[in-house]
PDB file of N, CA, C and O in Angstrom, chain B, residues numbered from 101:
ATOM      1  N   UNK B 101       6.512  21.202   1.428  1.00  0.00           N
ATOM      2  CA  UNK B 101       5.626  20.482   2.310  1.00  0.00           C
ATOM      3  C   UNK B 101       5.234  21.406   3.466  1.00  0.00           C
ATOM      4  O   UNK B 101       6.095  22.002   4.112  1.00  0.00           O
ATOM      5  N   UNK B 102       3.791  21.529   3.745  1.00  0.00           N
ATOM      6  CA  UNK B 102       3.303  22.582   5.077  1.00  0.00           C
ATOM      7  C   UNK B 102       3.134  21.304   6.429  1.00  0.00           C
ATOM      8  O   UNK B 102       2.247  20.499   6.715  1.00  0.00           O
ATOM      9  N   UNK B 103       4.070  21.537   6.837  1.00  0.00           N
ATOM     10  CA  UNK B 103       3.795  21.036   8.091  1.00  0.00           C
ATOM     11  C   UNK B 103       2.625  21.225   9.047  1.00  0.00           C
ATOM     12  O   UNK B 103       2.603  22.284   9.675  1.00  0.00           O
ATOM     13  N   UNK B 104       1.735  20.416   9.224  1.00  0.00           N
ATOM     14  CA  UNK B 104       0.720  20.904  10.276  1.00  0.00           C
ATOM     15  C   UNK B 104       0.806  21.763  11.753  1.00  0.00           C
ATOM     16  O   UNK B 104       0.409  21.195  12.770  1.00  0.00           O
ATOM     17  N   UNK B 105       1.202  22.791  11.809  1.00  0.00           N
ATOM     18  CA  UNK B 105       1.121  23.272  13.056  1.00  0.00           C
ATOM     19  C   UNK B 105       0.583  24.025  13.659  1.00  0.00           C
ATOM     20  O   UNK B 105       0.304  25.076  13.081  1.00  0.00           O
ATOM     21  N   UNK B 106       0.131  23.846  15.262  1.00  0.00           N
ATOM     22  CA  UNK B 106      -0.580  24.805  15.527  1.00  0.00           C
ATOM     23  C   UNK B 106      -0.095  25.414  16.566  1.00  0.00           C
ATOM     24  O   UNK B 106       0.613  24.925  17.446  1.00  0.00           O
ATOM     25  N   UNK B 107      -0.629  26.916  16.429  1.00  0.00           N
ATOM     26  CA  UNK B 107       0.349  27.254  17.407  1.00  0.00           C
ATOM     27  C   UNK B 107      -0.816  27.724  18.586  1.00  0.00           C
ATOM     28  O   UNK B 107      -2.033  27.539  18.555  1.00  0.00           O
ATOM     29  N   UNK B 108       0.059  28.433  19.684  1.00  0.00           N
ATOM     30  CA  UNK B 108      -0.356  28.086  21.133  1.00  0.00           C
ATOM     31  C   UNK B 108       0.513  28.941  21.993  1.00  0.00           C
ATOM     32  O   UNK B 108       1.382  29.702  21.567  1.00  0.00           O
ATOM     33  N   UNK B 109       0.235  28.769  23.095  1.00  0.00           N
ATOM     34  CA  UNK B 109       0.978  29.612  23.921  1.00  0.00           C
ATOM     35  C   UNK B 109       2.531  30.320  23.955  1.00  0.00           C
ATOM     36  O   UNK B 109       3.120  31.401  23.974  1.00  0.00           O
ATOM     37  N   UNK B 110       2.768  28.429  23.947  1.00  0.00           N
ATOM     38  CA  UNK B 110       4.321  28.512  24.207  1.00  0.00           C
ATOM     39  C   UNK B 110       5.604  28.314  22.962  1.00  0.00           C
ATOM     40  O   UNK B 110       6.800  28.068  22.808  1.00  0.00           O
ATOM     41  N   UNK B 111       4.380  28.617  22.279  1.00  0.00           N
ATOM     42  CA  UNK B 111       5.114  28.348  20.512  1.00  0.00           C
ATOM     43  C   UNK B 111       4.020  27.770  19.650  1.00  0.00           C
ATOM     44  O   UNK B 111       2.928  28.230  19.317  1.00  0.00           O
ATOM     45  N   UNK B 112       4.834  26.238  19.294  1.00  0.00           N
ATOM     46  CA  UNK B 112       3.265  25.515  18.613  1.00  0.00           C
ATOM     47  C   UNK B 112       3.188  23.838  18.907  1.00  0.00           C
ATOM     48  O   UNK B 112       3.916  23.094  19.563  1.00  0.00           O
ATOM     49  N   UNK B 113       2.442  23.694  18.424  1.00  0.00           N
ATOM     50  CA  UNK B 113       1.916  21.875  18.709  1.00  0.00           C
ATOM     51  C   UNK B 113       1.973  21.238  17.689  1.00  0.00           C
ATOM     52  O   UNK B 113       1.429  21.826  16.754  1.00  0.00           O
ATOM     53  N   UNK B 114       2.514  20.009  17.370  1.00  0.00           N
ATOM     54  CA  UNK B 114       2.506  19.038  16.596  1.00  0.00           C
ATOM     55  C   UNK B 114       2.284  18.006  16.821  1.00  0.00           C
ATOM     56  O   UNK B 114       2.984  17.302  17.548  1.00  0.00           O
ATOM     57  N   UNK B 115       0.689  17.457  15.944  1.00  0.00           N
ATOM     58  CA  UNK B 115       0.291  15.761  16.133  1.00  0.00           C
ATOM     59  C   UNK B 115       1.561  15.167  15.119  1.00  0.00           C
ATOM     60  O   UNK B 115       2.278  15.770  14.320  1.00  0.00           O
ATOM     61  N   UNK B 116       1.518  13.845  15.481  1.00  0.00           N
ATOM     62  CA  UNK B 116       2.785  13.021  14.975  1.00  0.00           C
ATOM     63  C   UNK B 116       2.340  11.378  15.050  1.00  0.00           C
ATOM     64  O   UNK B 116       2.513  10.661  16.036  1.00  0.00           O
ATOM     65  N   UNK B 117       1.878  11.065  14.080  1.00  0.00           N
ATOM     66  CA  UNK B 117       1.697   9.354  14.173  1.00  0.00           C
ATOM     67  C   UNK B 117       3.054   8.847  13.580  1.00  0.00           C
ATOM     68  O   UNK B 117       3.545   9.319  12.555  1.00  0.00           O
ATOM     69  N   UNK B 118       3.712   7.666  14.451  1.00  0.00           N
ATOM     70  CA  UNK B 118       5.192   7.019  14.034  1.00  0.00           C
ATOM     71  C   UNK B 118       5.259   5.554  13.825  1.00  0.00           C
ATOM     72  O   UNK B 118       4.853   4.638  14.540  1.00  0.00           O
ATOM     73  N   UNK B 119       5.947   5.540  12.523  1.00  0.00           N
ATOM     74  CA  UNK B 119       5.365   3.632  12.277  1.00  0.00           C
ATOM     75  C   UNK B 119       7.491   3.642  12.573  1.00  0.00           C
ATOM     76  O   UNK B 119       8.377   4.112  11.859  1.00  0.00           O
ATOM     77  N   UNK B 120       7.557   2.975  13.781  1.00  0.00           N
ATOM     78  CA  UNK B 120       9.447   2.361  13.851  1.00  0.00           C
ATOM     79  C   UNK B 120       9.377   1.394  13.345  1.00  0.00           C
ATOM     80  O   UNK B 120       8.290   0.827  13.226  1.00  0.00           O
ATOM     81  N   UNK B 121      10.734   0.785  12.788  1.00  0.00           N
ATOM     82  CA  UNK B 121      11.531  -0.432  12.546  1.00  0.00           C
ATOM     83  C   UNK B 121      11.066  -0.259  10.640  1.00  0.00           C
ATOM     84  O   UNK B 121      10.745  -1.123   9.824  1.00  0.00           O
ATOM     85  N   UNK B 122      11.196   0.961  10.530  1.00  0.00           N
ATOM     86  CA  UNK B 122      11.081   1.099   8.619  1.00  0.00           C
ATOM     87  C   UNK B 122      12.608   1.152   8.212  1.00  0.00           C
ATOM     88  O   UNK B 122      13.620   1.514   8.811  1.00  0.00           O
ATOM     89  N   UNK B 123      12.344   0.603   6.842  1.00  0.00           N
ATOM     90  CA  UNK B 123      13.843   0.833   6.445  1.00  0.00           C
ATOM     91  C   UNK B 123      14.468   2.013   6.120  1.00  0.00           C
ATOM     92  O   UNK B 123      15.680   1.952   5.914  1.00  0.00           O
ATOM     93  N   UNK B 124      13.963   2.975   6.037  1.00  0.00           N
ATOM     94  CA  UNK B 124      14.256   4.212   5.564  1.00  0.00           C
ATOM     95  C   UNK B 124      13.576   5.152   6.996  1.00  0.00           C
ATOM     96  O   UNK B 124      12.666   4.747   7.720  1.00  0.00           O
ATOM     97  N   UNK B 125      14.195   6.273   7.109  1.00  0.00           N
ATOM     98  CA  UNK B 125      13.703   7.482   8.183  1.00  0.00           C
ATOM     99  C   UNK B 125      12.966   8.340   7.411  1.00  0.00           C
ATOM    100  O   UNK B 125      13.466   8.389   6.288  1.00  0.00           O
ATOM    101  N   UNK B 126      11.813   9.173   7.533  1.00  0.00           N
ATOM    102  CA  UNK B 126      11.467  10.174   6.956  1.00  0.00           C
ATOM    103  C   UNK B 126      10.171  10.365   7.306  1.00  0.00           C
ATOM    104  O   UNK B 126       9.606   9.705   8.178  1.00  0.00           O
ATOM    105  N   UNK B 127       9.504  11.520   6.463  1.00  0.00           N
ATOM    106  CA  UNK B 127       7.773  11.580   6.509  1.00  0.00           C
ATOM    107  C   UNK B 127       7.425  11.034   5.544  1.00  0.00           C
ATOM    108  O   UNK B 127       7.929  11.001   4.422  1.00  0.00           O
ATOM    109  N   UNK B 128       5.970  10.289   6.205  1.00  0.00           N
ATOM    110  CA  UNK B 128       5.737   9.199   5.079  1.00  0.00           C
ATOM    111  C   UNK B 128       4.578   9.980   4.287  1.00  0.00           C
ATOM    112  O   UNK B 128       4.301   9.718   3.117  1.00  0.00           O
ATOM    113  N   UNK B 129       3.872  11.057   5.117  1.00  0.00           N
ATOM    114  CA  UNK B 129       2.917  11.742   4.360  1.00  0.00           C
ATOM    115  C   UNK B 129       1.924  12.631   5.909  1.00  0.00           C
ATOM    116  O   UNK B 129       2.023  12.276   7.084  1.00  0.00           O
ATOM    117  N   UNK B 130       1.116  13.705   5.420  1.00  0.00           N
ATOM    118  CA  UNK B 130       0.893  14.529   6.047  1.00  0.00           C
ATOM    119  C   UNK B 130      -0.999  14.287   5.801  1.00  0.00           C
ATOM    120  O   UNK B 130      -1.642  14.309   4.751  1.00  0.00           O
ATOM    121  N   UNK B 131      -1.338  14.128   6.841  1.00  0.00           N
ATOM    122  CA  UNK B 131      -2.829  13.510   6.812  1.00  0.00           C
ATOM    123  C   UNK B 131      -4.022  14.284   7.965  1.00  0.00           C
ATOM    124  O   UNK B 131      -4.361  14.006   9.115  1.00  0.00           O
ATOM    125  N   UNK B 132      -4.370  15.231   7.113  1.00  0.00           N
ATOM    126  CA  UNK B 132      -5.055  16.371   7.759  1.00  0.00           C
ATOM    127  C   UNK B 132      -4.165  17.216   8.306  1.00  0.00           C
ATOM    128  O   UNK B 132      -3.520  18.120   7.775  1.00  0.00           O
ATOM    129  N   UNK B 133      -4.198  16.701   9.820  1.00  0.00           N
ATOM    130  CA  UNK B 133      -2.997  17.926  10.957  1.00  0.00           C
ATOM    131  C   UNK B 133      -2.588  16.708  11.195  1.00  0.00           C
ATOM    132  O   UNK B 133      -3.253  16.342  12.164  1.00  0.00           O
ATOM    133  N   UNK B 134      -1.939  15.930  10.905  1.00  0.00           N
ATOM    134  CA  UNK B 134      -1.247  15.139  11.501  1.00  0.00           C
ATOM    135  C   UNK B 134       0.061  14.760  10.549  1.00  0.00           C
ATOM    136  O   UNK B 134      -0.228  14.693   9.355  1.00  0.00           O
ATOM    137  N   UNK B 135       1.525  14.488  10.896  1.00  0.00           N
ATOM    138  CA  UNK B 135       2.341  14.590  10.480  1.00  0.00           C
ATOM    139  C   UNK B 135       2.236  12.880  10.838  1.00  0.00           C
ATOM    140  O   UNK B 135       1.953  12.412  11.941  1.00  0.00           O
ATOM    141  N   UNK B 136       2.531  12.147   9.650  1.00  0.00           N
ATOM    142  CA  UNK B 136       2.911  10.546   9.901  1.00  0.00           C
ATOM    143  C   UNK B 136       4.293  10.471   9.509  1.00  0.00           C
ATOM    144  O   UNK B 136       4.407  10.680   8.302  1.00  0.00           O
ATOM    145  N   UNK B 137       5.505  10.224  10.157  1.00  0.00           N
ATOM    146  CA  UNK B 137       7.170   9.862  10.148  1.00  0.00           C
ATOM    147  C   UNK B 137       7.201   8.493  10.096  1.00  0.00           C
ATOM    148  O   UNK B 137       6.366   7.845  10.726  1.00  0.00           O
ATOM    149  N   UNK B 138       8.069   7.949   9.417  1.00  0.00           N
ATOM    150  CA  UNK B 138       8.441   6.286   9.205  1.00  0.00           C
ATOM    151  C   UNK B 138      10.118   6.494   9.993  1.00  0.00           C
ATOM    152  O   UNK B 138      10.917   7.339   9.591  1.00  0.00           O
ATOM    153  N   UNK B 139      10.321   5.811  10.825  1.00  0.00           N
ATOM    154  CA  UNK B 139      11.763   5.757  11.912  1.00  0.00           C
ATOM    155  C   UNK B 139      12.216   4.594  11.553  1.00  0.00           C
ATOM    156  O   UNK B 139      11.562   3.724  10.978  1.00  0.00           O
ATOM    157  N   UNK B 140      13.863   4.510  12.026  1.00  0.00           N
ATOM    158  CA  UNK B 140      14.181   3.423  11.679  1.00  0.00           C
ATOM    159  C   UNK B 140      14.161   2.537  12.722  1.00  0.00           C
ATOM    160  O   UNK B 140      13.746   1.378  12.708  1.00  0.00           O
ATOM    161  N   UNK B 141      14.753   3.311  13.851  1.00  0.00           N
ATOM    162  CA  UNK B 141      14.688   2.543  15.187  1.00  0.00           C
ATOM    163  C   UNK B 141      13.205   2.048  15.600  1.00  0.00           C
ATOM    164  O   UNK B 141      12.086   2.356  15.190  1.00  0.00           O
ATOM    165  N   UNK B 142      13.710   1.079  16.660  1.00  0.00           N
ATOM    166  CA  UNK B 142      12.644   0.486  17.585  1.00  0.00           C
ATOM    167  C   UNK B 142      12.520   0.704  18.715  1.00  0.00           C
ATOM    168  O   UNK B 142      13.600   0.766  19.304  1.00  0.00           O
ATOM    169  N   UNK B 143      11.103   0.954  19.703  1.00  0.00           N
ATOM    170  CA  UNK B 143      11.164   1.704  20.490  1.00  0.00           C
ATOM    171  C   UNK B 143      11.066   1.360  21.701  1.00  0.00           C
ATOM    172  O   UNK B 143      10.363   1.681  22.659  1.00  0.00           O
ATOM    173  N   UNK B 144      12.183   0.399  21.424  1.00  0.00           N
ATOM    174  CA  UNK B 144      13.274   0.687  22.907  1.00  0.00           C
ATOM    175  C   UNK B 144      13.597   1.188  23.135  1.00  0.00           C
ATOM    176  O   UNK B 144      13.660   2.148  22.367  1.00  0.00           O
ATOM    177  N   UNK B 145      14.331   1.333  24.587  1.00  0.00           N
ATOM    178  CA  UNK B 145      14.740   2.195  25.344  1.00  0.00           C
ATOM    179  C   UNK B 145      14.917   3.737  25.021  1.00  0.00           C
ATOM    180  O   UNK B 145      15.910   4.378  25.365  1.00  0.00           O
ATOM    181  N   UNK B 146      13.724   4.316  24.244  1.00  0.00           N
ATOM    182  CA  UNK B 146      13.801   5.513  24.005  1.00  0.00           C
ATOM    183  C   UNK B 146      14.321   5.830  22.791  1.00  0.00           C
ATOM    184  O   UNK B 146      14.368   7.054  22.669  1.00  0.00           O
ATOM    185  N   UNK B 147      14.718   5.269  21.875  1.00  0.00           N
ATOM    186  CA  UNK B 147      15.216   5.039  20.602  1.00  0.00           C
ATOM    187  C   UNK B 147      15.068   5.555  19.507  1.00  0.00           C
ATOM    188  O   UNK B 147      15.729   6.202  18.695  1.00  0.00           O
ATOM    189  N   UNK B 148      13.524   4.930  19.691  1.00  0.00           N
ATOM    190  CA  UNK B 148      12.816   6.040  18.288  1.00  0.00           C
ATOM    191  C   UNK B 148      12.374   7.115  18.815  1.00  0.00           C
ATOM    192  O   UNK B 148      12.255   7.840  17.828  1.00  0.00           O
ATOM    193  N   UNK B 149      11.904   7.981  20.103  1.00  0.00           N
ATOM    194  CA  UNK B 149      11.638   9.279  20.360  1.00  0.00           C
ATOM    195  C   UNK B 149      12.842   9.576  20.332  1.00  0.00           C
ATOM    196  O   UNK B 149      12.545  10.710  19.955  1.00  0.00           O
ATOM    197  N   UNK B 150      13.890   9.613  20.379  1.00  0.00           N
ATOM    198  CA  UNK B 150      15.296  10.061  19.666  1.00  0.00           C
ATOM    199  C   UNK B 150      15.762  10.062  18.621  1.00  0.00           C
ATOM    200  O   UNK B 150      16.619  10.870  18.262  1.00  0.00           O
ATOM    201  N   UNK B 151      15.333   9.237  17.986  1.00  0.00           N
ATOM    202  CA  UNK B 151      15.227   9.587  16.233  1.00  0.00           C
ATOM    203  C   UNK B 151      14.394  10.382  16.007  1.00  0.00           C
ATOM    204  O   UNK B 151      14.783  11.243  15.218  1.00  0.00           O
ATOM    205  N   UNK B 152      13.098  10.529  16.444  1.00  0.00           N
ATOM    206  CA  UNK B 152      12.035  11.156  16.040  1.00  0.00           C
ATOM    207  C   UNK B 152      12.070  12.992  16.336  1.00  0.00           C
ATOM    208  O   UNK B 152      11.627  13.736  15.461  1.00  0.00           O
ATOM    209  N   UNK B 153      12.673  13.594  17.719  1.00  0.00           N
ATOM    210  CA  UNK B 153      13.303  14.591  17.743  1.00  0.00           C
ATOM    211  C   UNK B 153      14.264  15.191  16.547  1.00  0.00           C
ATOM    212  O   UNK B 153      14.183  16.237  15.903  1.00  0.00           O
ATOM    213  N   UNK B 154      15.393  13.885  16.507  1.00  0.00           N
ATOM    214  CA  UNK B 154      16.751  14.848  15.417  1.00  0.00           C
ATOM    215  C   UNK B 154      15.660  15.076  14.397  1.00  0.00           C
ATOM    216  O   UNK B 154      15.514  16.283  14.204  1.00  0.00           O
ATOM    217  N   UNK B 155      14.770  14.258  13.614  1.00  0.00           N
ATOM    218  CA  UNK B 155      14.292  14.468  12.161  1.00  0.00           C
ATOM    219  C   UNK B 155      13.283  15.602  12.550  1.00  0.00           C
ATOM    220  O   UNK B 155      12.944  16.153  11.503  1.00  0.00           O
ATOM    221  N   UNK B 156      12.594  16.240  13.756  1.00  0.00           N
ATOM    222  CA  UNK B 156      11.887  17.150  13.330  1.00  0.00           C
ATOM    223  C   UNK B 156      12.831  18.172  13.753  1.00  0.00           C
ATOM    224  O   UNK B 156      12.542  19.302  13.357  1.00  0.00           O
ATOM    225  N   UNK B 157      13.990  18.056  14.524  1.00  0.00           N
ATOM    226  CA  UNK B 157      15.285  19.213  14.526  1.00  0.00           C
ATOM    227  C   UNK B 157      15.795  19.871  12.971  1.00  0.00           C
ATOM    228  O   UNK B 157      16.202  20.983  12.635  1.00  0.00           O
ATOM    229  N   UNK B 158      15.549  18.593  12.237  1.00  0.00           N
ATOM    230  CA  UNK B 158      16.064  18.807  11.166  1.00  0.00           C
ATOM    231  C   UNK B 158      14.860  19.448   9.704  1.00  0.00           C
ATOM    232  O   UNK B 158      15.099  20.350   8.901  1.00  0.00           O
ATOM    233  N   UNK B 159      13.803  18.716   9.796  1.00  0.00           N
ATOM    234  CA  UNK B 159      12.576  19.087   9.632  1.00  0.00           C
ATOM    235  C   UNK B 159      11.559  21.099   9.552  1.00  0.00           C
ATOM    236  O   UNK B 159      10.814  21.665   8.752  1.00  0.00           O
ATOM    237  N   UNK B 160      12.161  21.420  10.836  1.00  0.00           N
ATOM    238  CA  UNK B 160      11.492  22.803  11.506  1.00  0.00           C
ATOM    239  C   UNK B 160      12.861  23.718  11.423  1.00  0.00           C
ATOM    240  O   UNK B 160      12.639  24.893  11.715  1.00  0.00           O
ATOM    241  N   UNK B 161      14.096  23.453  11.119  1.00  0.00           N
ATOM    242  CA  UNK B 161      15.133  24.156  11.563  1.00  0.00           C
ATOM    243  C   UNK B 161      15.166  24.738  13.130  1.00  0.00           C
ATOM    244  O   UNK B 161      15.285  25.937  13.379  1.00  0.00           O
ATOM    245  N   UNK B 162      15.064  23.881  13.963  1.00  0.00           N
ATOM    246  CA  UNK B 162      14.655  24.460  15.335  1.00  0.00           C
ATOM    247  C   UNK B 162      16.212  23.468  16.231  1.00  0.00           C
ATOM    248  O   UNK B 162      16.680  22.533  15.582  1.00  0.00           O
ATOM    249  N   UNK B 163      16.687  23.705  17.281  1.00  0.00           N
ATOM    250  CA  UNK B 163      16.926  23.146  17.862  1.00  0.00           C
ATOM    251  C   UNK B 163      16.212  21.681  18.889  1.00  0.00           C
ATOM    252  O   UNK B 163      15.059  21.600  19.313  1.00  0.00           O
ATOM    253  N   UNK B 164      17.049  20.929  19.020  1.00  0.00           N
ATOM    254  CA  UNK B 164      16.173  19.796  19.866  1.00  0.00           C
ATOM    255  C   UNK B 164      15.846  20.563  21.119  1.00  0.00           C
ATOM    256  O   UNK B 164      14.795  20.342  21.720  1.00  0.00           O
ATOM    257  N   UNK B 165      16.713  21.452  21.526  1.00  0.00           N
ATOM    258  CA  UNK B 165      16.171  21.666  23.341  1.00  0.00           C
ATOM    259  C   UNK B 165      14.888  22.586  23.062  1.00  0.00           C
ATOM    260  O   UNK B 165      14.047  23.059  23.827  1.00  0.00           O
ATOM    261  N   UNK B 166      15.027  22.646  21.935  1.00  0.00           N
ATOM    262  CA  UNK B 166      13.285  23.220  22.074  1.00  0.00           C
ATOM    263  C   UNK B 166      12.271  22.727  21.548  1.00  0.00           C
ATOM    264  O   UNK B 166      11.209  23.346  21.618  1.00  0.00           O
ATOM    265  N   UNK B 167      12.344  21.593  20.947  1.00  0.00           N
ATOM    266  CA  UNK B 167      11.490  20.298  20.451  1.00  0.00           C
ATOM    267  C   UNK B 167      11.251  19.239  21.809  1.00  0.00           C
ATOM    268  O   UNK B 167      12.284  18.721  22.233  1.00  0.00           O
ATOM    269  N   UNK B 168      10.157  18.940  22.406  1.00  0.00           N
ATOM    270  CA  UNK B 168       9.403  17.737  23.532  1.00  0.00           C
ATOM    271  C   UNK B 168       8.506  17.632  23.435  1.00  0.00           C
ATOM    272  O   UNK B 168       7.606  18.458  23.283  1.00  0.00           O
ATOM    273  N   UNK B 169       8.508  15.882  23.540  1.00  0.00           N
ATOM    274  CA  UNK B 169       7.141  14.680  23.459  1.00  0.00           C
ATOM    275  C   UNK B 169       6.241  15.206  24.853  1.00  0.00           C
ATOM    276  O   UNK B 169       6.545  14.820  25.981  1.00  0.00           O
ATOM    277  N   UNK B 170       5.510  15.804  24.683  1.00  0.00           N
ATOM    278  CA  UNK B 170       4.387  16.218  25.787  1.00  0.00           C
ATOM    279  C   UNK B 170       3.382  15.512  26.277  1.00  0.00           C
ATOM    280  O   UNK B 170       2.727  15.700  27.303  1.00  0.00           O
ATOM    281  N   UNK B 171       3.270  14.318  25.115  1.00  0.00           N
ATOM    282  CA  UNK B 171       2.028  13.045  25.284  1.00  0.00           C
ATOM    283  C   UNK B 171       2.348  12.270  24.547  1.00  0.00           C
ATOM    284  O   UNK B 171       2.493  12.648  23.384  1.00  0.00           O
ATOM    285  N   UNK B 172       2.649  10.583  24.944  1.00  0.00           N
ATOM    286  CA  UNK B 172       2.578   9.999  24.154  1.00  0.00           C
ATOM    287  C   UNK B 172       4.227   9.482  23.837  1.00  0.00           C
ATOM    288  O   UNK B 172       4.667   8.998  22.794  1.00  0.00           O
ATOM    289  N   UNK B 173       4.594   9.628  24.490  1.00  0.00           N
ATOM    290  CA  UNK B 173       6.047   8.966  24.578  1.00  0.00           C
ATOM    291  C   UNK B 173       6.334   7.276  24.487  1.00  0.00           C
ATOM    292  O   UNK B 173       7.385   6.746  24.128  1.00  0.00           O
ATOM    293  N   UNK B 174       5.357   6.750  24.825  1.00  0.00           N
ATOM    294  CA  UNK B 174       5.253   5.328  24.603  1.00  0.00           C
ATOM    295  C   UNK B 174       4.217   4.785  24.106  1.00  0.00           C
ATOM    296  O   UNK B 174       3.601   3.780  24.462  1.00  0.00           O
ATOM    297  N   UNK B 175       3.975   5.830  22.871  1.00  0.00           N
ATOM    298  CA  UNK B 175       2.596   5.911  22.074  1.00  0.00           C
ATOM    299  C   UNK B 175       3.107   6.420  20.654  1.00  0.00           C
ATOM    300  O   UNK B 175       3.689   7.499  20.545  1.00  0.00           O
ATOM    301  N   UNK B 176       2.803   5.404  19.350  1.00  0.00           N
ATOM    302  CA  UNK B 176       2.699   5.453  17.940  1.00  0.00           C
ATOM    303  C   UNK B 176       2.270   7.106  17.902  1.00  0.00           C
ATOM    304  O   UNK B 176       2.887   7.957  17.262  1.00  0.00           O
ATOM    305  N   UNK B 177       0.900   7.386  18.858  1.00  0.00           N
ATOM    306  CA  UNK B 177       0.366   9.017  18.560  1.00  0.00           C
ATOM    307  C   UNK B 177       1.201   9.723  19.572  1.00  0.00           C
ATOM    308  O   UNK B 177       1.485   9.374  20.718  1.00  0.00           O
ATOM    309  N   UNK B 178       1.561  10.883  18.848  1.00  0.00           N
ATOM    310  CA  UNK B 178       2.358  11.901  19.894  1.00  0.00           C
ATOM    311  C   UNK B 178       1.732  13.140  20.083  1.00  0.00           C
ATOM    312  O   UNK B 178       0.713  13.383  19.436  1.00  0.00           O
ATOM    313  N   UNK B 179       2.283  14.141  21.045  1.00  0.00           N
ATOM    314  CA  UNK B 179       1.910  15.451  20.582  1.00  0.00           C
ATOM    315  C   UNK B 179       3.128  16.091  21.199  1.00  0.00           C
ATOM    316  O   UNK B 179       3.739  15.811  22.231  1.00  0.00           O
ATOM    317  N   UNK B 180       3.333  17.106  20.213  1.00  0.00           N
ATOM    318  CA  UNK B 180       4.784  17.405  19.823  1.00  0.00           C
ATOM    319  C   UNK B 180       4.803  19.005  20.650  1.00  0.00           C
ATOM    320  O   UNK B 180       3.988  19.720  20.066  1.00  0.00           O
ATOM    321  N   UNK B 181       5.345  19.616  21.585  1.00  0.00           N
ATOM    322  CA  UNK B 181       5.429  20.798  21.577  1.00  0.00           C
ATOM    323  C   UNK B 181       6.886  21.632  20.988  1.00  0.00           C
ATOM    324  O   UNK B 181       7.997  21.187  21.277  1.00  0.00           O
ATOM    325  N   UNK B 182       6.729  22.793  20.198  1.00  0.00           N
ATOM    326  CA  UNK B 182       7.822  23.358  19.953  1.00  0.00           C
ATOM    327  C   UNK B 182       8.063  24.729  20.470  1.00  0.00           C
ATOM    328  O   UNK B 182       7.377  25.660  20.048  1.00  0.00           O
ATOM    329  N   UNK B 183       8.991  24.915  21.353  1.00  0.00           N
ATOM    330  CA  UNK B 183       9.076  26.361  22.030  1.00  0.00           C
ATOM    331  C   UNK B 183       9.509  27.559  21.672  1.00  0.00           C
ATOM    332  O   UNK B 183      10.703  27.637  21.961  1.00  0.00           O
ATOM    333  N   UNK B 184       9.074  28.632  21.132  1.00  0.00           N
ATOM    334  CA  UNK B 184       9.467  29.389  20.575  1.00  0.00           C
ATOM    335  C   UNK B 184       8.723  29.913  19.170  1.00  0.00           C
ATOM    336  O   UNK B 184       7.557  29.746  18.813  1.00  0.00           O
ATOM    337  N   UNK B 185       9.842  30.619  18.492  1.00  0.00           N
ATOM    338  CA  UNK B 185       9.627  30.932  16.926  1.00  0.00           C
ATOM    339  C   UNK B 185      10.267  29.517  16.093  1.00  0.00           C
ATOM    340  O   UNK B 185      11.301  28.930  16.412  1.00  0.00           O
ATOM    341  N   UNK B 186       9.423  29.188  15.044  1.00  0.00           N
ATOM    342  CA  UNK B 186      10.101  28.645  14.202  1.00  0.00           C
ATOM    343  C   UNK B 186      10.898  29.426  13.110  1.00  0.00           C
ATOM    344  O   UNK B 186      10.591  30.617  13.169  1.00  0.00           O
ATOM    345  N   UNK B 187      11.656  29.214  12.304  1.00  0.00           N
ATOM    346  CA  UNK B 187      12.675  29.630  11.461  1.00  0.00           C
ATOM    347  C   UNK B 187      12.138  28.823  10.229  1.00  0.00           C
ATOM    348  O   UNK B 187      12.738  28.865   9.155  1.00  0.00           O
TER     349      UNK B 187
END
């Protein structure tokens, strides 16, 4: 799977549309540049942007401290910055 990314200054950028409260975690499918994830959590108190980090930690082989929601934190649409090299 090619992950949509673009890169940029400070590494690269990732669009991210998120449907929470699915029964299963994962990517549900990749739609142009945009990465769509199905979460399990609900997005309370920060919940699913915490699910949504570990799976692209796990996703990019990157650490979380270098994975942040830059826009869109209390928004289905995100935009994802990742700092650095990816691996």
């Amino acid at each position: 799977m090619e992950i949509p990314l673009i890169k940029d200054k400070n590494g690269y950028i990732l669009k991210i549309n998120v449907k929470t409260g699915c029964k299963k975690t994962g990517v549900e499918k990749i739609d142009k540049d945009i990465l769509k994830i199905r979460l399990k959590s609900q997005p309370h108190d920060g919940l699913a942007n915490i699910e949504l980090l570990e799976i692209l930690s796990i996703l990019l082989n990157t650490p979380k401290s270098k994975i942040e929601i830059i826009k869109g934190t209390k928004s289905k649409h995100k935009i994802i910055q990742i700092k650095g090299k990816i691996e």
